[in-house]
TORKERO-492368 format. One line per field, with one value per residue (C-alpha): residue in three letters; x, y, z. Coordinates in Angstrom, 1 decimal. Layout:
N
res <- [ALA	...]
X <- [X	...]
Y <- [Y	...]
Z <- [Z	...]
This chain:
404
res <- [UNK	UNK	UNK	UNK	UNK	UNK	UNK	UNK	UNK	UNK	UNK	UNK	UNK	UNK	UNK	UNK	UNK	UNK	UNK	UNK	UNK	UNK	UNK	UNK	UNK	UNK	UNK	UNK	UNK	UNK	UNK	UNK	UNK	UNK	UNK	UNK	UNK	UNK	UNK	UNK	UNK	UNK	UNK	UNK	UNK	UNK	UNK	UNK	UNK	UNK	UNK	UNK	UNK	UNK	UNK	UNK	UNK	UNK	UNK	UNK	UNK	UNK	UNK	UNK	UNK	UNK	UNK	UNK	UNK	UNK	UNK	UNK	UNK	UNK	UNK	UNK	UNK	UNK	UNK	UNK	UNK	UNK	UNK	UNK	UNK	UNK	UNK	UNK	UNK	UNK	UNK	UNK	UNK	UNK	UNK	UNK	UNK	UNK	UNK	UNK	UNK	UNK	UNK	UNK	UNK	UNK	UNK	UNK	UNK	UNK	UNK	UNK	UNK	UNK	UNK	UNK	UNK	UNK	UNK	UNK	UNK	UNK	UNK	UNK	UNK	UNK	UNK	UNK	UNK	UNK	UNK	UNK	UNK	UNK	UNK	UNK	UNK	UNK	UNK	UNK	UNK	UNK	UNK	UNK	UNK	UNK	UNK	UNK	UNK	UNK	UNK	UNK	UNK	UNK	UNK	UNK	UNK	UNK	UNK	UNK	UNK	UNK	UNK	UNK	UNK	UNK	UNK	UNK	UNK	UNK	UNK	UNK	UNK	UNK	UNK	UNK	UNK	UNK	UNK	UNK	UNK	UNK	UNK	UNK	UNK	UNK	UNK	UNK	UNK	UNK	UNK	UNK	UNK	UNK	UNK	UNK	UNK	UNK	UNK	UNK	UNK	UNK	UNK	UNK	UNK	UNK	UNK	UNK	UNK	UNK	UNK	UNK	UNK	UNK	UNK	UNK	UNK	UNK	UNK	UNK	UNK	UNK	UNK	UNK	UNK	UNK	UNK	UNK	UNK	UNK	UNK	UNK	UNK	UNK	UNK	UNK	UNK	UNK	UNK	UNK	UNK	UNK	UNK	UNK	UNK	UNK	UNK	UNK	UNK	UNK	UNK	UNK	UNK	UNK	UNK	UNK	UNK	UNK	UNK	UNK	UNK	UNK	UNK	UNK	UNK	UNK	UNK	UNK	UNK	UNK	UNK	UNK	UNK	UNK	UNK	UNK	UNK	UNK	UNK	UNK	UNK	UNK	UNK	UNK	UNK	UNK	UNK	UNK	UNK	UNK	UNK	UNK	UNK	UNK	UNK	UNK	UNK	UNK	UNK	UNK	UNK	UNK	UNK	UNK	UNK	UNK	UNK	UNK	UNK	UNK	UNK	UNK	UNK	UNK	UNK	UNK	UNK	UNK	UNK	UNK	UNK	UNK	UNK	UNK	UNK	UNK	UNK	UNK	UNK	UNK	UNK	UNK	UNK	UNK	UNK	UNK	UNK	UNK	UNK	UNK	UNK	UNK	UNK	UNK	UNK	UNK	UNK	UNK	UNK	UNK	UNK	UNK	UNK	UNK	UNK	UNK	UNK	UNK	UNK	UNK	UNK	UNK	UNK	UNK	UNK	UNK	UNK	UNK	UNK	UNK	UNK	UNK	UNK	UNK	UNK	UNK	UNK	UNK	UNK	UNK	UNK	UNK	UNK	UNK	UNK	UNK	UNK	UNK	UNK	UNK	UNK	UNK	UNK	UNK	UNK	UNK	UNK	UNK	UNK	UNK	UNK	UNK	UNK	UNK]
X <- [43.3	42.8	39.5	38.1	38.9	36.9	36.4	38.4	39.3	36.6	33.8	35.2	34.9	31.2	30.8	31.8	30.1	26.8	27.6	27.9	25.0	23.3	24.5	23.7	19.9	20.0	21.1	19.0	16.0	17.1	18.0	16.2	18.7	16.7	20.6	23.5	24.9	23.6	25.2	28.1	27.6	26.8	29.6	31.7	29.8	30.2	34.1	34.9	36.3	35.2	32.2	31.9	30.8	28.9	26.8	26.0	25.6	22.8	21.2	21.0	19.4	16.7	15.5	14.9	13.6	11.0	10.1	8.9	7.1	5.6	5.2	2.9	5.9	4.7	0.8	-2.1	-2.4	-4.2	-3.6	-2.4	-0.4	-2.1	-1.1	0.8	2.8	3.2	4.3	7.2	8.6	8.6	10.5	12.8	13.5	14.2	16.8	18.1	18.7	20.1	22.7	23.4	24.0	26.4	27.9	28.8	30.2	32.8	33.1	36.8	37.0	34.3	32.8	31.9	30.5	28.7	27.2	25.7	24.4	22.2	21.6	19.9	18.2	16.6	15.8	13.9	12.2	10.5	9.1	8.1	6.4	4.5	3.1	2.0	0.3	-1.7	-2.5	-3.5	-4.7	-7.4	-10.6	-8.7	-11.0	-9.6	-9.3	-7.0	-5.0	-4.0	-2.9	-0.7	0.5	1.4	2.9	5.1	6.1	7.6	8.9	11.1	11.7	13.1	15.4	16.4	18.3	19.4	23.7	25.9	26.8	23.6	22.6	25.5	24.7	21.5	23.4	21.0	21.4	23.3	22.9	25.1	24.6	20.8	21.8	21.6	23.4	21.0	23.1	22.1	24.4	24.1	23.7	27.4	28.1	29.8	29.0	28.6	31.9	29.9	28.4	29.1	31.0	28.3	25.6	27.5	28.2	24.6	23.7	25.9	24.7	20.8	21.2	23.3	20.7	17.8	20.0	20.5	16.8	16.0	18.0	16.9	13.7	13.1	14.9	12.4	12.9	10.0	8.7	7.3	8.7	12.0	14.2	16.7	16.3	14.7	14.8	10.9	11.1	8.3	5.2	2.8	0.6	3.9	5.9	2.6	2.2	6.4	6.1	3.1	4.0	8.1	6.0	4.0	6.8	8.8	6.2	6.2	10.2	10.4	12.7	15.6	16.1	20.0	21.0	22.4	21.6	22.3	18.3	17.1	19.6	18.7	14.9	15.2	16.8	13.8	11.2	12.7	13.0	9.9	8.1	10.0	8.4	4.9	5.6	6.9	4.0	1.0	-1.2	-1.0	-2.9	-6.9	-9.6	-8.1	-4.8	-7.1	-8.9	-5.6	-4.0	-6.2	-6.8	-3.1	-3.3	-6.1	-3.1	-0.4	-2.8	-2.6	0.3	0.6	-1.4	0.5	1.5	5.1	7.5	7.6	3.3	4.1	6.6	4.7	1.5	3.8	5.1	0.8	0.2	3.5	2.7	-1.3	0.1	2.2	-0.4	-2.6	0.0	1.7	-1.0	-4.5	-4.4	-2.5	-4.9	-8.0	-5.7	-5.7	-9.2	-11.6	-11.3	-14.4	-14.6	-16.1	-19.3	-19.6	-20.6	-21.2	-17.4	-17.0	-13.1	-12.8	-15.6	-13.9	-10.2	-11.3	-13.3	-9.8	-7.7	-10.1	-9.5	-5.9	-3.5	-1.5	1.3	3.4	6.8	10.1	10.6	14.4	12.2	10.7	13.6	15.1	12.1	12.1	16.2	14.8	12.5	15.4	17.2	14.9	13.9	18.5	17.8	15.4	17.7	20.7	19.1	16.8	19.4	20.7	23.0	22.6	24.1	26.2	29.0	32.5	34.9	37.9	40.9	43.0	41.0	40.7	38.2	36.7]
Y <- [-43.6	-42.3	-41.7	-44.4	-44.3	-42.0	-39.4	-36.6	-34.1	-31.4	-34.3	-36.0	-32.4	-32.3	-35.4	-34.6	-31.3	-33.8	-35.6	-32.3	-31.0	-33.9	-34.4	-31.1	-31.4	-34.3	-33.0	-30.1	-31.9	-34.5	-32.2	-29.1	-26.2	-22.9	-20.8	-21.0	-20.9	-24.4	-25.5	-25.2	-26.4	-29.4	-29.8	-29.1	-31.5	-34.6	-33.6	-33.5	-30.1	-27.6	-29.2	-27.3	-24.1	-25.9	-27.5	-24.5	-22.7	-25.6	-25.6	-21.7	-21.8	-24.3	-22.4	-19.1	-20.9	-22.3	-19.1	-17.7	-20.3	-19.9	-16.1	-16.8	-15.1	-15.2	-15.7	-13.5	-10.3	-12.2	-15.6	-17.8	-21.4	-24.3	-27.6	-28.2	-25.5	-26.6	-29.8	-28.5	-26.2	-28.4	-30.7	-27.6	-27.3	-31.2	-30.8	-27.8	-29.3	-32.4	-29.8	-28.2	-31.7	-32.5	-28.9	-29.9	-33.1	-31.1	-28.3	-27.7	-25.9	-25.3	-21.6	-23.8	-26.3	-23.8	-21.4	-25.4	-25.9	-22.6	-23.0	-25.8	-24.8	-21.4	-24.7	-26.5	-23.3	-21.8	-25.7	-25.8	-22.1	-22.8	-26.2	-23.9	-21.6	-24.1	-25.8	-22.1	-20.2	-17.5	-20.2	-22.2	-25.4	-27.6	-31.2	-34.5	-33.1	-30.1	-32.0	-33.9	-30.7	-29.1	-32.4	-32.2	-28.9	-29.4	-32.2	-30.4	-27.3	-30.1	-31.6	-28.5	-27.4	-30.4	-29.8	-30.7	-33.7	-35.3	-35.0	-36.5	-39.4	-40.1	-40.7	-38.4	-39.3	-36.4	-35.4	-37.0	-40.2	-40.1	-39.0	-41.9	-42.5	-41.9	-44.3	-42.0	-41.5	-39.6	-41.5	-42.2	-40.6	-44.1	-43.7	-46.4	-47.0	-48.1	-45.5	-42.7	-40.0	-36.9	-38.9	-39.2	-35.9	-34.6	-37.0	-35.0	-31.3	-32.4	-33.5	-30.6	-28.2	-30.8	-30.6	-27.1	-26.5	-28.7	-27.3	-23.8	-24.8	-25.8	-22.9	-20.7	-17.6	-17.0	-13.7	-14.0	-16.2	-16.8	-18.4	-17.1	-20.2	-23.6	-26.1	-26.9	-30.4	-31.4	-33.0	-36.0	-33.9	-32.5	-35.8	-37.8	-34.4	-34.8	-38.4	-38.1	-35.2	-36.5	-39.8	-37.9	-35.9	-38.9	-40.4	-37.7	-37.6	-34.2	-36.0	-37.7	-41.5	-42.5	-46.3	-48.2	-47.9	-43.8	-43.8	-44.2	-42.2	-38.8	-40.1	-40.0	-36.0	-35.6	-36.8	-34.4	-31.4	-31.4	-32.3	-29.3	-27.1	-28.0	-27.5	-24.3	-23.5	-24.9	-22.6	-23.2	-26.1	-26.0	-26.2	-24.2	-26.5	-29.8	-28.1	-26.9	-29.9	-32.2	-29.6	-29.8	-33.7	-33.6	-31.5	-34.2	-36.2	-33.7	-33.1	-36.8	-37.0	-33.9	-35.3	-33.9	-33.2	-29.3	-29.1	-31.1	-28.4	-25.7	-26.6	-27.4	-24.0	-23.0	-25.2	-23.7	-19.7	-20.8	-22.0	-19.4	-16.5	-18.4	-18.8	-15.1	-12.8	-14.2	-15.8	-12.3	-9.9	-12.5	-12.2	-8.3	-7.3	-10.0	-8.6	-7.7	-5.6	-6.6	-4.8	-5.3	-8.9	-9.5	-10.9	-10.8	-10.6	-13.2	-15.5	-13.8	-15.4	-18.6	-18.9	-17.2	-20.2	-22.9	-21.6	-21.3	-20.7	-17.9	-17.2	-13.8	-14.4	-12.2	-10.9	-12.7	-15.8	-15.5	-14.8	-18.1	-20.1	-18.2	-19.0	-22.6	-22.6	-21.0	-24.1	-26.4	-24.6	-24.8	-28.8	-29.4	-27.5	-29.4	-32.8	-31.6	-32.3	-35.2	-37.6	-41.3	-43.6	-45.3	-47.3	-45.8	-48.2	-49.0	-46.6	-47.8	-50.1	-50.2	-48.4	-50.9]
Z <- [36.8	33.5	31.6	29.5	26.0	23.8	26.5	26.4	29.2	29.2	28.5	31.3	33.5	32.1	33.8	37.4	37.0	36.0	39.5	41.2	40.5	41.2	44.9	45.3	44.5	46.6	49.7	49.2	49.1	51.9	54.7	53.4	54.9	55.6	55.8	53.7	57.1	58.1	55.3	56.2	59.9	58.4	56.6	60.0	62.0	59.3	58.6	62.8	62.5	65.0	66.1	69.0	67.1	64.3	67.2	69.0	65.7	64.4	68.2	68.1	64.3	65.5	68.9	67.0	64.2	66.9	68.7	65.6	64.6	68.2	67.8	64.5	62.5	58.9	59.8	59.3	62.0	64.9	63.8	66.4	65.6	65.0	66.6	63.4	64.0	67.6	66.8	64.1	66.7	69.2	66.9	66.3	69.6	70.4	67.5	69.4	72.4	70.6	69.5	72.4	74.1	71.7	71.9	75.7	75.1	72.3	74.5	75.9	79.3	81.8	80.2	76.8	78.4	80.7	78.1	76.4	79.4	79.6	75.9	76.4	79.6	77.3	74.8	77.6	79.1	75.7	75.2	78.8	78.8	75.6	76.8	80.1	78.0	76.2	79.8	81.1	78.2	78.2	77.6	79.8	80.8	83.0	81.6	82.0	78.8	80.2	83.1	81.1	79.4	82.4	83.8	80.3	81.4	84.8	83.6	80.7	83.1	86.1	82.5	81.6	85.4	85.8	86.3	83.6	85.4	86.1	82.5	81.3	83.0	81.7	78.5	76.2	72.3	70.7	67.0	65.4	66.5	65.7	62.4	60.1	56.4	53.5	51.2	48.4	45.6	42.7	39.1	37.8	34.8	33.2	29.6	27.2	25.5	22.6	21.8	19.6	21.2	19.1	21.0	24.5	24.4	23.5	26.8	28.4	27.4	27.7	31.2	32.5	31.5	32.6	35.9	36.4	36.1	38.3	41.0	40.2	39.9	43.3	45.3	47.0	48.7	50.8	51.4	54.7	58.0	59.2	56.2	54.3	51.5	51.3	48.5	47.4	45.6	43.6	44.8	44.4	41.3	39.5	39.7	37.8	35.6	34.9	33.6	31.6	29.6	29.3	28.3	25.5	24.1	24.0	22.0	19.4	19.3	21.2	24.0	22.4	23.6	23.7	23.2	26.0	29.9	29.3	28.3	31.0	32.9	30.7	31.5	34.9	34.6	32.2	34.7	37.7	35.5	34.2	37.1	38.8	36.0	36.8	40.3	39.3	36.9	38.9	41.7	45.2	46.5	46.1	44.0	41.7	41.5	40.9	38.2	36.0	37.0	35.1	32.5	32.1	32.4	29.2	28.0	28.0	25.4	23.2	22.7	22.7	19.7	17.3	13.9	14.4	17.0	15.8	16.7	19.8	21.1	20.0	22.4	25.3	24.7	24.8	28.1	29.9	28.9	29.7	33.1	33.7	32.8	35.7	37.9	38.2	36.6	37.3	41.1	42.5	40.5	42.3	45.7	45.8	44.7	46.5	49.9	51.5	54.9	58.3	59.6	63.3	63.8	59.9	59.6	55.4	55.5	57.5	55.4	52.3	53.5	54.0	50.4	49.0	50.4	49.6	46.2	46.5	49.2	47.7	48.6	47.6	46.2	46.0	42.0	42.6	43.1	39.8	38.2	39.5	38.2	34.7	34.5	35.3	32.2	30.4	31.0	30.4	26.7	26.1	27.3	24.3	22.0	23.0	21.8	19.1	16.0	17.9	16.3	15.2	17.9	15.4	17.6	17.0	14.6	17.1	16.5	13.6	12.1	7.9	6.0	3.8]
């Protein structure tokens, strides 16, 4: 099929590289892989090739994702899991065993089937021991929960032995048919034939770098735990801070608006990029993130009210270095020098953390991380470039026709 008239090879490439990069940010942020190698599991276990290996490969990423989230791995010296972290590894571990069941059901031969089987049984016996420690921990007290916990303890230790036969036949739900179709597609690149091919391909240009940023933007390399990667999308506070500051520049003619149905198309790439700078720019949760954020909100207004776009840029360029000076320089100068010591049973570290994290929740960051999130910025600054001399979306006269 070829490409519609007006669009020429290497605008059409642009265009599949546009619907590339926007899959990719959605899968990212759908199923949130913490390994490049999980990736490509994934991609094994959708395509029907090799399952067997992709399945023990996912269960076996899950359990020792779970036993450190068990073992505190990340937290504080002394810092024991909360019953938040509880619950997510015991997720973790449901998922692993939902992999390991489906391992067993690929596996060819009896040794594949059997090294499932024990897979699953290690699965079963970390969820089982942990809910036993709980039920017989060192302020142990009995009570009817505890009971329960234990009772959910024999329970998954009797599931766990059970012979490969015997839990076959109880017909347990593997992963892949508990997976479930998102119906997600990324936004088809289908430019309006009517408009001018200078315009379409400044579209074009804008939202690449709008999409790039966006993806960079949101990768996160955490310093501490058991991840290799993870993909951070923005939150509740960046997505409202996103469309009132793409709003106000819009306003003052800093965002370029296309004709056709490609407007709101390039708004929509505005909205996530810029949203994925604040997220990017803004503090960790606290009091300290509801204060800039509404001083960044008050922001939005004025740069809403500039008398030209030029003035306009020029304080979003104030609020982002502003931002960023908080964000990197202030918060880890207040993280490393408000530590106070603990004097026998006067506990000031400990009163001095919890003050720290109602301020903020830092959290320390790789220097590759920032350089991700400054490339991010980078692309976002080349996105206002590419549509700042944008042309007039005149409609092309049809090939051939007479100049009058």
């Amino acid at each position: 099929m070829s490409a519609p008239p007006g669009i020429g090879v290497r605008e059409g490439a642009g265009w599949a590289l546009l619907a590339l990069l926007t899959l990719a940010i959605l899968l990212l942020a759908l199923f949130r892989p913490t390994d490049p190698g999980a990736v490509l599991d994934e991609i094994r276990l959708a395509a029907g090739f090799d399952r067997y290996r992709a399945a023990m490969n996912e269960g076996r990423r899950a359990h020792a994702a779970a036993v450190a989230r068990l073992r505190g791995e990340g937290l504080p010296d002394g810092e024991e899991p909360d019953e938040e972290d509880r619950a997510a590894a015991y997720r973790l571990l449901a998922e692993a065993v939902r992999n390991f069941q489906l391992a067993r059901e690929e596996a060819e031969g009896f040794h594949e089937e059997q090294r499932a089987q024990i897979a699953m049984s290690e699965a079963y016996y970390v969820w089982a021991r942990d809910l036993y420690h709980r039920g017989r921990g060192r302020w142990y007290v009995p009570g009817d929960e505890d009971d329960a916990a234990l009772r959910r303890a024999d329970e998954l230790v009797e599931r766990g032995w059970r012979s490969p036969t015997s839990a076959a036949a109880t017909g347990s739900p593997s992963s892949a048919s508990t997976r479930r179709s998102t119906g997600l597609s990324p936004p088809g690149p289908c430019p309006d034939l009517r408009m001018a091919a200078p315009a379409r391909r400044t579209t074009l240009a804008t939202a690449l770098w709008l999409a790039a940023a966006t993806l960079l933007g949101g990768l996160e390399l955490p310093a501490r735990g058991y991840e290799a990667f993870r993909f951070a999308p923005f939150g509740v506070v960046a997505g409202l801070l996103g469309i009132l500051y793409v709003f106000a520049l819009s306003v003052r003619g800093v965002v370029w608006r296309p004709p056709g149905w490609l407007d709101p198309l390039l708004l929509v790439y505005w909205v996530a990029a810029t949203a994925t700078a604040f997220r990017v720019l803004l503090p960790p949760p606290g009091v300290m993130q509801a204060a800039i954020a509404v001083t960044a909100a008050i922001g939005a207004g004025v740069v809403a009210t500039r008398d030209d776009r030029e003035r306009a840029t020029v304080w979003l360029g104030i609020v982002t270095v502003s931002l960023a000076v908080i964000r990197f320089a202030l918060i880890p100068a207040f993280q490393a020098r408000s530590e106070l010591p603990n004097w026998g049973p006067v506990q000031l570290g400990d009163a001095a953390d919890a003050v720290r994290d109602f301020f903020v929740a830092y959290a320390p960051q790789r220097p590759a991380v920032q350089a991700l999130h400054f490339g991010a910025l980078v692309c976002y600054a080349l996105a206002l470039r590419a549509q700042w001399d944008a042309p007039s979306a005149t409609v092309d006269a049809p090939e051939g026709a007479d100049e009058r």
